[in-house]
N, C-alpha and C positions, 0 to 999 in steps of 0.2 A: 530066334529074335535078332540073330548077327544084321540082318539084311536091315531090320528097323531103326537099328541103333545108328547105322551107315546113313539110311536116309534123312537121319537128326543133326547128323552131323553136316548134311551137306544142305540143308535147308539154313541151318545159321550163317549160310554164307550168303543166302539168299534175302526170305524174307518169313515170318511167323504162317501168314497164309499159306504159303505153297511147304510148309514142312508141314503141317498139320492134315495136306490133305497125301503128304508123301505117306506119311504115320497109318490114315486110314488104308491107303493101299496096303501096307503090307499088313495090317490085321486082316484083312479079306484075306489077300494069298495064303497065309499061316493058316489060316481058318480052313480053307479047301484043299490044302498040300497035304498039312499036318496032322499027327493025331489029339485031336482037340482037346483041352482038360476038360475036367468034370462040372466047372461050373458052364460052360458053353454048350450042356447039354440041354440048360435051362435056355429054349429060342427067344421068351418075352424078354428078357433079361439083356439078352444079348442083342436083339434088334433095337431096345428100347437105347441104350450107351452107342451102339451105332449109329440110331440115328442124332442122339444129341451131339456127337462127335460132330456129325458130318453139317450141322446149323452152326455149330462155332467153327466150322472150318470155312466156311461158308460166307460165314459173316467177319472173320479175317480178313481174309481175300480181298472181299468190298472193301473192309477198313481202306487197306494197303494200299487200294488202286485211290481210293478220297485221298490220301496223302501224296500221293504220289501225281496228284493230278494237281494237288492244290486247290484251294478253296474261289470260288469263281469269283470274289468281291476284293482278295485281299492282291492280284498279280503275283504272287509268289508263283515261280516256274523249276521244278527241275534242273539242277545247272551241271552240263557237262562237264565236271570239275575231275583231272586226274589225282591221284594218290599228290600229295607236295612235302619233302623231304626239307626240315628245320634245322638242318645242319647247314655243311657248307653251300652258298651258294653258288650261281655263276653269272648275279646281275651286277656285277664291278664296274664303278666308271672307268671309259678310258684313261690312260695315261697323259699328263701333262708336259710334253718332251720340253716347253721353254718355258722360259718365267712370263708369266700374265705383266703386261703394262698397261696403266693406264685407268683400271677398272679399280683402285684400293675400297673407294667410295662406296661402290657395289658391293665387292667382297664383306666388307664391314658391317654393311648392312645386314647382307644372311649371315655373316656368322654372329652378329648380337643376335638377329632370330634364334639362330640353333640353341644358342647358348642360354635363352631363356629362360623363364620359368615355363611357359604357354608355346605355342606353335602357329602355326599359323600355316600361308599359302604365299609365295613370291611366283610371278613370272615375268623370267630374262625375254625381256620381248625387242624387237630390232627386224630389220631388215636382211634378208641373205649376206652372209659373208660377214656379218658385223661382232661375231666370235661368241655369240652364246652357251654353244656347247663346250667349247675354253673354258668362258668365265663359270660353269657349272660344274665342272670338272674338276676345278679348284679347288673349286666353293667345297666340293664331295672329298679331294683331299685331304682339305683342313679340317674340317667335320670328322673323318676318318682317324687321323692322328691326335684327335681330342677324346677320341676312344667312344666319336657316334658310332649307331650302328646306320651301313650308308646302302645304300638300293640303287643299283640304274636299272630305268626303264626306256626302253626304244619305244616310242607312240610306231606302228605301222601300219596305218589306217585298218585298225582290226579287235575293235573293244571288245570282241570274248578272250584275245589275247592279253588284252591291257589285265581283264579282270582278273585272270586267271594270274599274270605276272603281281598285281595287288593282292591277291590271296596270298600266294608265296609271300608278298612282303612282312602280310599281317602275321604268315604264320611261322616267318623266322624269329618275330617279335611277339609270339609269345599263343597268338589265335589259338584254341584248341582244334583238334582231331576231331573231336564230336560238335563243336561247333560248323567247322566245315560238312562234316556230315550230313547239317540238318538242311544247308547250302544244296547238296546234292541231290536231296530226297524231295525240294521243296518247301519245306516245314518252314524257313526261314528265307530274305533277301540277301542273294552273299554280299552285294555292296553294305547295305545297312549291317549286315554282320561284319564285315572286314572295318569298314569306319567306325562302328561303336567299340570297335576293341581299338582302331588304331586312335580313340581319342582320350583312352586310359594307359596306355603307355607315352613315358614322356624321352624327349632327347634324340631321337631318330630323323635322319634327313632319307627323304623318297625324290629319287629328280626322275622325271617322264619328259625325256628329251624330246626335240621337235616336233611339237603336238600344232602341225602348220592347218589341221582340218578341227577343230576344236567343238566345231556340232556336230562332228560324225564319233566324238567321244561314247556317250549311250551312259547307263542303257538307258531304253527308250529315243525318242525324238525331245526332250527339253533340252534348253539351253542350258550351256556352262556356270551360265550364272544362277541359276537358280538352286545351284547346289546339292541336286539329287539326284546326279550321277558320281563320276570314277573321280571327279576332282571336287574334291571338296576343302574347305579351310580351315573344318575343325578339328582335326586331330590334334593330339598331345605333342607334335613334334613338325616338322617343317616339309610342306609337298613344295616342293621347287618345279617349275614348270617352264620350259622353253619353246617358245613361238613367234613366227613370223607376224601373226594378227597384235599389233597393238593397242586394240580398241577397248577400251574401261568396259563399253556394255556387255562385250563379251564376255568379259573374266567379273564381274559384278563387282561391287562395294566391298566385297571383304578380303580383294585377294589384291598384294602389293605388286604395281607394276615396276617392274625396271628397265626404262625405254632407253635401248643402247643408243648410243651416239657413233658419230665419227671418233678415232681417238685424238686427242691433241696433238701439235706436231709435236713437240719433245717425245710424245708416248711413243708416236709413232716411227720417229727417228733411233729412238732405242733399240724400237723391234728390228728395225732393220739391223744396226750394229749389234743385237746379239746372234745375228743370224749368219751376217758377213761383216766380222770385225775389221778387217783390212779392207774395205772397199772404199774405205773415204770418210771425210771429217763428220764431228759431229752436223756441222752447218750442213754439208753437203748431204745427211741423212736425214735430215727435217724438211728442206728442200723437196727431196725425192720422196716421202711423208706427207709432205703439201698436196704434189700433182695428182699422187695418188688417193687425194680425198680422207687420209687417214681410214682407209675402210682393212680390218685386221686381214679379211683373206687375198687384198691384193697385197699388203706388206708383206704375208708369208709367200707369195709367191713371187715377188721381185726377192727376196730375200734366199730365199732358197736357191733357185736360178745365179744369184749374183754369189752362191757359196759352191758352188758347182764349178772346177777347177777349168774343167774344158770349157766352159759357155762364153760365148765370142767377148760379152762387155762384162770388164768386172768392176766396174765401179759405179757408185751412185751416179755419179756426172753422167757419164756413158749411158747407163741404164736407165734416163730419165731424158737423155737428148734420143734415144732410139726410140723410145714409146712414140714420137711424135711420129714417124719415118714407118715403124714396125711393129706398131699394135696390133696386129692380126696375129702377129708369130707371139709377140711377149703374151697379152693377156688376152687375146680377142680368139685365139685356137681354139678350135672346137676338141672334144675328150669324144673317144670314135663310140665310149659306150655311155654317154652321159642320156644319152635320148630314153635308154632303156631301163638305167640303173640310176634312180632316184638319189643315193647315198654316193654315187661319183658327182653328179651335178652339182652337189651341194659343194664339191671342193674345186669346182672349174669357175673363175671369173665370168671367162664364156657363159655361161651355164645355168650359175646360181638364179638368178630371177626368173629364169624359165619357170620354174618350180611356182613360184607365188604366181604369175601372169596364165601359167595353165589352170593352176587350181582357181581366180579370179574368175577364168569365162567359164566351167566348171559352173559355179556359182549363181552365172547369169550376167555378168559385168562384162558383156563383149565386148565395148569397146576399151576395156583400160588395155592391151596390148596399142591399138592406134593412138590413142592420146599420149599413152608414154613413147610412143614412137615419132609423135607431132612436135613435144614437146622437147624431144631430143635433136631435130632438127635446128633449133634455135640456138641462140649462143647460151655457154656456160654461164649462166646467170637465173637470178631470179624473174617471172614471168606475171605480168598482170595478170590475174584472173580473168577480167575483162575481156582479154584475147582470144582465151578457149571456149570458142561459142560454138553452139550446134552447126553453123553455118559454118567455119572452118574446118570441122570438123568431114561435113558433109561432101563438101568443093574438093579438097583434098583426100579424101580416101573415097571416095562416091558410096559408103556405107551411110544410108539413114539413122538420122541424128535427131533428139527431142534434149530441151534441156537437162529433163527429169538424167536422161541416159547419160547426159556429160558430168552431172554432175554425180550420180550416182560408177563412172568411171575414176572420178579424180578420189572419192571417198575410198573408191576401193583399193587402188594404191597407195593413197594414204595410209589406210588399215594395215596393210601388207610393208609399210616402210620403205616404200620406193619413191615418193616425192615426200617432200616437206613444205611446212609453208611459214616462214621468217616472218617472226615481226617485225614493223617498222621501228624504228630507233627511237625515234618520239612521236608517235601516234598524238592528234592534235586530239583532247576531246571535241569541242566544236567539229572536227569532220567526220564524215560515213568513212567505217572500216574498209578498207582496200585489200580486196585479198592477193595473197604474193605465192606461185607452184614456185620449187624450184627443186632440180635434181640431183643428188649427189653425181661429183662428175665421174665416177666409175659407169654408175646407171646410163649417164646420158654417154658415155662414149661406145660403151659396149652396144648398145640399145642402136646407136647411130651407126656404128658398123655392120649392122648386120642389114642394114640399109644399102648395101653398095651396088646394087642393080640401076641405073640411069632411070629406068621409069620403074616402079611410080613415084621415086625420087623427086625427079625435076615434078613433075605435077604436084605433088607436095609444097614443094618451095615456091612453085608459083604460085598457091592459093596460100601461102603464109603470107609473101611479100604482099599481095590484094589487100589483105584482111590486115596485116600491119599499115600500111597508107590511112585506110580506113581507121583506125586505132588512132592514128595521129591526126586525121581529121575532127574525127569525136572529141578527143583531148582537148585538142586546142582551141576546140569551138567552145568550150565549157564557159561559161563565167566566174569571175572571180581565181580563186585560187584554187575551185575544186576540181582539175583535172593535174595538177602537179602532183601529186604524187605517182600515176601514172605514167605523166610524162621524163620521170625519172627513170624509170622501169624501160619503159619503151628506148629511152636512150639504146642502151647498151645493143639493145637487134637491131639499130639501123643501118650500122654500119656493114654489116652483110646485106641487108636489105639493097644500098647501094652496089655494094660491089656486083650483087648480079645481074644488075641492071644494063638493059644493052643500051645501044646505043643510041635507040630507036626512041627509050623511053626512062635514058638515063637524065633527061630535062627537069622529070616527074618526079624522079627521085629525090634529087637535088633539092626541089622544092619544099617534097617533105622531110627532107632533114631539118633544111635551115626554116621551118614554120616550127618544129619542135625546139630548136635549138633559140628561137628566139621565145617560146614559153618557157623553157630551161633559164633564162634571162632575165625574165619576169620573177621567176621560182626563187632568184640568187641560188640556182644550181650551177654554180660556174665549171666548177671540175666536169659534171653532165657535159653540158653545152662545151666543154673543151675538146671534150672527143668527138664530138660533132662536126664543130669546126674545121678541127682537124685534116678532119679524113675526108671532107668538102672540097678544101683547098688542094691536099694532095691528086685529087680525082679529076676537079679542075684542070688542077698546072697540067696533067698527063695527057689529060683527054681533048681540054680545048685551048691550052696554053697560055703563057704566062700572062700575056695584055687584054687576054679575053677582058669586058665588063664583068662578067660574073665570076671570071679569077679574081680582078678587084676589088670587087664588092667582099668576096667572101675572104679575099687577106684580109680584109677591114674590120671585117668581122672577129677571126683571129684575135686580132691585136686588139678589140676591143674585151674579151676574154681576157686576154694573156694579163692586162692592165688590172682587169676586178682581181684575178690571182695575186696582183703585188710584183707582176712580173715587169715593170715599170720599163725596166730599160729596153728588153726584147721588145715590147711592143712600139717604143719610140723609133727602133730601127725598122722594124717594117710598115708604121704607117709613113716615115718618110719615104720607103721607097714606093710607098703606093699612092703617096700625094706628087712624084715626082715623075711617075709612069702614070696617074691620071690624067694631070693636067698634059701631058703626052701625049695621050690617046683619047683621052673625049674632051677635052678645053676645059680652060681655067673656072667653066662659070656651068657646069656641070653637075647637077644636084650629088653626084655622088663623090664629087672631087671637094666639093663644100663639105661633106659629111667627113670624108679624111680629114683635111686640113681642124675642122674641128675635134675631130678625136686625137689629133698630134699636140693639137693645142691642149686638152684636156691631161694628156699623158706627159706631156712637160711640166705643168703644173703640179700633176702628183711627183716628178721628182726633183721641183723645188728651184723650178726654169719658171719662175715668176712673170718676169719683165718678156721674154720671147713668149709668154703664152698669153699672156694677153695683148700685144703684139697681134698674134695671128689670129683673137678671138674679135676685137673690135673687127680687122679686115674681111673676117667671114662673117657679123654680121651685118656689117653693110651691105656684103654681097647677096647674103641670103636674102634682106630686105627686099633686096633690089631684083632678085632671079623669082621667089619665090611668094612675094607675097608679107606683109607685115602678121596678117594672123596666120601663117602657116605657123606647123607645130615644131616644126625645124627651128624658125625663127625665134620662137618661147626656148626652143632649147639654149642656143645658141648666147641669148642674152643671159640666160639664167649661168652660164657658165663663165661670162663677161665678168659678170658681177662676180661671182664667187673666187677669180684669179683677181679681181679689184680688193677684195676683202682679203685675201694671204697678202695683198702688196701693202697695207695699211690704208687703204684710200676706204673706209668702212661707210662714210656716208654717201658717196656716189653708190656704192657696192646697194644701198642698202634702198635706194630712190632707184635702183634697176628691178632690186626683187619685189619690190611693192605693185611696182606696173608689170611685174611677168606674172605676179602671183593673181592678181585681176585677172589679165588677161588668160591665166591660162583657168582661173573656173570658170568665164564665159566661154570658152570654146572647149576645153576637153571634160569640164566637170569637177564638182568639189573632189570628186574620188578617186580620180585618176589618178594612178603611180607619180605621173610628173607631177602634179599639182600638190603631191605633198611632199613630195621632194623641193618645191618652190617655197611653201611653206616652214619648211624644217631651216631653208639655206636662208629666208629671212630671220626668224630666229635667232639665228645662231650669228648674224649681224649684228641683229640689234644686241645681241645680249655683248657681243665688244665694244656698242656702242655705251655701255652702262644701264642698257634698258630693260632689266632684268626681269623685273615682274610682267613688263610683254610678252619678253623670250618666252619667261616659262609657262606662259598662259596660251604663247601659240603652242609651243612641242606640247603642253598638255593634251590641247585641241588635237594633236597629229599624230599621236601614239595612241588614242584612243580612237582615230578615224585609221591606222595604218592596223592595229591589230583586228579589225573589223574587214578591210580592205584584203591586206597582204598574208594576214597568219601570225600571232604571237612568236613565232621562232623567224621570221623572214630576216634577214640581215639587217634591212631600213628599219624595221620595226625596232629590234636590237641598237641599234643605232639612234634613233628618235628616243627610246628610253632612257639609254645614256644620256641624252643632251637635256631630256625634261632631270634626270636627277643633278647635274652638272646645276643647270639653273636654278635648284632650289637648294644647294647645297650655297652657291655663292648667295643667295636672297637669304640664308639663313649667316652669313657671314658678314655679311653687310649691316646683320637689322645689330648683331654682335656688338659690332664696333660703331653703330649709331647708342647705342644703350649706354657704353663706356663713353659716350662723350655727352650725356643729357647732363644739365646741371644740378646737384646736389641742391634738394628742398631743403628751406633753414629752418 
């Protein structure tokens, strides 16, 4: 019976079925080898045990393969699970070579989780390069030296792996041996068995770094958020999860996001200086923290470089004036194996967004590579939404474009942290939401370097410049105030818009600046419309030279600018030379030499050249009368500015018998609504009320702060200004009625 007792032994290693029918075989062979005992003489006896043997071994078998097969209703499967050893591990996070800046806020937060009583689910979520696995790292540090027990997992698009690495986690924490067991046979779901035990141990941190494909998690095909697969939020202790995807519906209601940011410049100027402490002042490390957008992995790579004895610049100044010159070689180099090795890309500037824009078309989002590449084209700034329309889209990269596709482009980089979209500073209720792209400038420069072929470059830029005209067209046809906020936005791209303008159809351009710049004007955008002007006039003097009319016009313009800034004196020196080279080159009686001489007169006035500006306001308008017409709108200007240097001179009743006929005259011709018309209204006002006529005053700015915040915007500057003057007026109506009270006669 040596042979039988051998087969028992080696079926337990097996399974009950196949020992039981090992057993029978060797009672047959003993049976016909050996000399049988005496009961075996009896054949009923003996066929009748044999064959009961062989119906339970029989019906074993069956069992073992139902189990093994799992039950066809419940999905439990067999899980390839090897032997996992509860001793030491080897999932350690890496090492933190510097001190984390920047992130205290973060940190604080997982470690109050850890520290808990409950657990929970956080994910570090950001854009490439923005230091997640740092700030995880730490996080795993601190946890560690508070005596958690701490788990890294690497995500590499491979969820039998991931499970297998969460088995191991559950089963350093405690999982039994026969529980995994029932994992292997089927009997049980190992995720459901690894989470119902990890939600009875408390204190443990599990971080599953770069988990950038978060539906290819498993098992099965559900999403992350529903909670029934490998991330879930209920354990006893804290799953920390790191991703490029920052979308809530991803990661569902129950799991905390943490949307990295840039760091601040201080943070960011630190990292520099702990990296290369002699490279230069604290200023000069904030500075060179600024260009770089605060994004952590250009810091460490300026930083590292600038600690590096032999590298040509060692100082911030240097390292931050050569980026301009030698961004290809500083951060724009391509790494020779980044194409191939996912886990190098992640550390190349070059590189890093590769990663999100491959797995994006992947996805199905074929266009967010071109949109962020359209978008990069543009200046460092925030970008209308308005702008990236299918049709731009289309003209410039000749790829077919549907809105649905652009817009489901700009989402997807969104998701992925490579554009952002800024709110406005004061969002007006009354107006429709204005959406605002805009790129961190690491994104747009690297993005825009790898651009550097002539075509399809130029064809790019020439269906932006198109499609921008158009933009300022649209804008400024708007009515009312609802295209100002756009036309803020638009500012800042036109000026490249000009510059590349040749010379054939730099007339066009010109145009559309100065039509933006004078709704910039309307807006009380003065800083906007400053740069505008600017770069007008500069383009001008170069191209058509200094007496051109339309160098004139737009010095005029300038200094009309420069004056709403308070820049008073600058601008009284170049409208004199431009009322002194108009009347030069197109004569004294020249509708735009009239326009000067009034804006010199205006600009002496604000600094307190009384007598000379009204002087030269009576002489323009005579003339304008006389050139132009009594109802021209010039004419309304020109008086209404008469009157109002008659009113700083003391003369209040002529001042105030000028605004009564302007203020007529200009709602018969331009309308009660008109910007001038309650600017005529506000300047009689504000007459009368030096005239002692108080309760007119306040009953017109009443009238003009409820027609300007209707008209102009509750934040518009006039509007701001017209409220001051109606509170002014009823502060003195309230001060007046004061001291008529203290002088009524006592009733006897």
């Amino acid at each position: 019976m040596a042979g039988s007792r051998r087969a028992a032994r080696m079926g337990s290693a097996v399974s009950g079925g196949s020992a039981a029918i090992a057993f029978l075989v060797a009672i047959v062979t003993n049976y016909v080898t050996a000399q049988p005992p005496e009961w075996a003489e009896n054949t009923v006896l003996v066929w009748s045990a044999f064959g009961a043997l062989a119906i339970v071994s029989l019906g074993l078998l069956f069992w073992e393969r139902r189990l093994a097969a799992g039950s066809p209703d419940d999905g439990v499967r067999p899980v390839p699970l090897g032997r996992i050893a509860a001793g030491r591990h080897s999932m350690n996070p890496p090492t933190v070579s510097a001190r984390v800046r920047g992130r205290e806020a973060e940190l604080e937060r997982i470690g109050t989780l850890v520290r808990g009583p409950g657990g929970g689910m956080v994910v570090v979520c950001g854009a490439g390069g923005m230091g997640k696995t740092t700030l995880a790292a730490e996080a795993a540090a601190r946890a560690r030296a508070e005596g958690r027990v701490v788990v890294w997992i690497r995500w590499r698009d491979d969820p039998e792996q991931l499970g297998h690495n969460l088995a191991q986690a559950a089963h350093i924490l405690g999982l039994p041996e026969s529980r995994l067991e029932e994992a292997r046979t089927g009997r049980v779901s190992l995720v459901d068995a690894v989470w119902e035990h990890l939600a009875t141990v408390k204190g443990w941190l599990i971080v599953v770094d770069n988990v950038d494909t978060p539906t290819q998690i498993g098992p099965g095909s559900g999403p992350p958020a529903a909670y029934r697969g490998w991330l879930r939020p209920h354990g006893g202790g804290v799953l920390l999860v790191t991703s490029r995807d920052t979308s809530p519906q991803t990661w569902g209601p129950d799991a905390g996001l943490l949307h990295l940011q840039p760091l601040a410049d201080n943070a960011g100027g630190a990292v520099l200086l702990d990296a290369a402490p002699h490279a230069g002042t604290e200023a000069e490390a904030e500075a060179l923290a600024v260009r770089l957008g605060g994004l952590p992995l250009g810091l460490n790579a300026a930083g590292t470089y600038l600690s590096v004895p032999t590298s040509r610049h060692r100082t911030f100044s240097a390292y931050q004036h050569a980026l301009e010159a030698e961004f290809a070689d500083l951060l724009g180099a391509e790494h020779p194996g980044a194409a191939a090795d996912p886990e190098a890309a992640r550390r190349v500037v070059r590189h890093t967004w590769d990663l999100s824009l491959d797995q994006l078309h992947q996805d199905g989002y074929t266009l967010a590579r071109p949109v962020l590449q359209l978008l990069a084209l543009l200046e460092p700034a925030a970008v209308p939404r308005s702008l990236m329309t299918p049709e731009l889209v289309t003209d410039a990269t000749g790829l077919p474009a549907t809105a649905a596709d652009v817009d489901a482009a700009l989402a997807g980089l969104h998701q992925y942290g490579l554009l952002h979209t800024p709110e406005t500073d004061s969002p007006e209720p009354s107006s429709p939401a204005m959406g605002r792209l805009q790129l961190h400038p690491l994104v747009r420069d690297v993005t825009a370097h790898t651009l550097t072929r002539p075509e399809p470059t130029n064809a790019w830029l020439a269906a932006i410049d198109e499609h921008l005209a158009r933009a300022v067209e649209a804008t400024t046809s708007m009515p009312g105030r609802t295209g100002w906020p756009t036309a803020r936005l638009l500012a800042l791209h036109l000026r490249s818009h000009l510059d590349r303008s040749t010379q054939r159809d730099f007339t066009t351009a010109v145009r559309t600046l100065d039509d933006l710049a004078d709704a910039l004007s309307d807006a009380g955008a003065a800083s906007e419309e400053l740069l505008l002007r600017r770069h007008v006039l500069d383009a001008e003097t170069r191209l058509l030279g200094a007496d051109h009319p339309d160098t004139l016009a737009s010095r005029n313009n300038l200094a009309n600018t420069l004056n709403d800034l308070g820049e008073h004196q600058q601008a009284a020196e170049l409208l004199r030379q431009n009322l002194a080279d108009g009347e030069r080159v197109l004569g004294p009686d020249h509708p735009g030499v009239l326009t000067s001489r009034n804006n010199l007169a205006n600009t002496l006035d604000d600094l307190g050249e009384y007598q000379q500006a009204a002087d030269l306001h009576r002489q323009n308008l005579v003339d304008s009368e006389r050139v132009l017409g009594p109802d021209h709108p010039d004419v309304l200007t020109s008086r209404n500015n008469l009157a109002n240097t008659l009113n700083n001179l003391g003369e209040h009743q002529q001042a105030a018998d000028l605004h009564r006929q302007n203020l007529t005259d200009s709602e018969r011709i331009l309308g009660p609504d008109h910007p001038r018309t309650l600017s005529s209204r506000s300047n009689l006002a504000s007459v009368l009320f030096r005239l002692g006529e108080h309760q007119q005053a306040a009953d017109l700015h009443r009238r003009n702060l409820t027609d300007s915040e209707r008209v102009l915007g509750p934040d518009h500057p006039r509007t701001l200004a017209s409220r001051n003057n109606l509170a002014s007026a009823r502060a003195r109506l309230a001060e007046v009625g004061r001291r008529r009270w203290w002088q009524l006669p006592r009733r006897s």
